[in-house]
Phi, psi and omega in degrees: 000137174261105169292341186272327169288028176272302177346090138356178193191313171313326185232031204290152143317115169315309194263155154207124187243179185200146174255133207245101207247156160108009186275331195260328159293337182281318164311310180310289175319287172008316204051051152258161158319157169301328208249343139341278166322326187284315179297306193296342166308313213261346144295310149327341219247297164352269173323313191261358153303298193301304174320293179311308185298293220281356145279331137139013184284116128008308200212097209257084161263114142231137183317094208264308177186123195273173153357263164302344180282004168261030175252006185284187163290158203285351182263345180264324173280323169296305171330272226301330184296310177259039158245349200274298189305313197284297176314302172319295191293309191268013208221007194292315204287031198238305177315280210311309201280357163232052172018053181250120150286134205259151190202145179244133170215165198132180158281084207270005186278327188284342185289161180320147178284329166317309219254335155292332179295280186333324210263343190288323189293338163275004191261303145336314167278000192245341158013291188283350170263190216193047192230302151231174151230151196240103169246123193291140172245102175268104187074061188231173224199058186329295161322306178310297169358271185331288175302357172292288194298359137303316184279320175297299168311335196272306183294340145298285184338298182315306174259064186005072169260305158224177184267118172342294192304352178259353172306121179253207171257301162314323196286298175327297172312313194291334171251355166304148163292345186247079186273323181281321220254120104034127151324124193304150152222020153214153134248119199265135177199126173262189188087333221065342159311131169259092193217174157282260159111044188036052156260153165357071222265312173301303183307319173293001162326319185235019170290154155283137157233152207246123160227132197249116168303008170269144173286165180299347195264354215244318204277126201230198189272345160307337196264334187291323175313293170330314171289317189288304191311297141028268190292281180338312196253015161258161193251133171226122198252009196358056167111003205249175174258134192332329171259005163266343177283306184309000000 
């Protein structure tokens, strides 16, 4: 079925993040290595990049490599590292020619020195481009998140920069790692897990979330379409009641 002509065109997400789960299951069946799955993701990553510029979504975050994954084995984060380096180098011209800027969140100090260098020079060569952004969240952590901006605000408080009473919801966005980025509105998670998974657990306050049982290497711009179409035939209502949205 051709899903993208259904599409809304009107009603697109601003935000759309995604979680791209399912890689290390899709090698298993396989009876491949684990890290294998991972390389075959990043053609997905590929595809629904391409998809998002050419339909016309704004704004792309994907769950790239959390917290917690550096608790994984140690030959699979090394894998995952120089695949983040590999993917950066070949994938700049895929960014230039569909005029997608590239952008990073996270504790981005933790990353390989290698593989930290490669993501600042695309993010500097990509700087200017203005069609969507695409931002990877790398070593990233919603709690840590959080807790950064409670310790920055507390510390302005301390030194009277600003005043407890002016703290806000706005003031709060301004110190978020998504300070430029549009609140979510749809989340996408393949695999069949239904979880969060300590993503942008503030911004997702009013997301729709989608959880689809294909794995990530698997998820192609049909599945994706299928989710906006999805996403397109729910009524959001952010606290109000259907008649007051009619």
């Amino acid at each position: 079925m051709d899903f993208k002509t259904q599409i809304k065109n009107d009603k697109l997400p601003r935000h759309l993040a995604i979680i791209m789960d399912g890689n290390g299951r899709w090698a298993k069946q396989q009876g491949l290595l684990r890290v294998v799955g991972h390389e075959s993701g990043t053609k997905s990553v590929r595809e629904v990049v391409e998809a998002c510029a050419e339909i016309g979504i704004k704004h792309l975050t994907l769950y790239a490599f959390s917290t917690e994954n550096w608790k994984r084995p140690k030959l699979e984060v090394q894998t995952l590292m120089k695949l983040l380096v590999k993917s950066l180098k070949k994938e700049i011209a895929t960014l230039q020619d569909n005029n997608i800027k590239l952008a990073a969140i996270g504790n981005l100090q933790d990353l390989p020195k290698k593989a930290h260098t490669e993501l600042l020079e695309v993010i500097e060569k990509t700087k200017s481009n203005g069609q969507m952004t695409l931002t990877l969240a790398l070593s990233y952590g919603s709690r840590e998140e959080i807790v950064s901006v409670v310790k920055q605000l507390t510390d302005k408080v301390k030194n009277n920069i600003i005043s407890v009473e002016s703290i806000d919801e706005s003031i709060i966005n301004k110190h978020l790692y998504t300070q430029n980025l549009p609140d979510v509105d749809l989340l996408i998670r393949t695999s069949g897990e239904h979880r969060i998974s300590n993503f942008l657990l503030w911004q997702i306050a009013y997301a729709e979330l989608y959880f689809t049982n294909i794995l990530w290497p698997d998820f192609t711009k049909n599945d994706l379409y299928e989710a906006l179409i999805n996403y397109q035939n729910r009524e959001r209502r952010f606290g109000k009641t259907s008649e007051q949205i009619s």
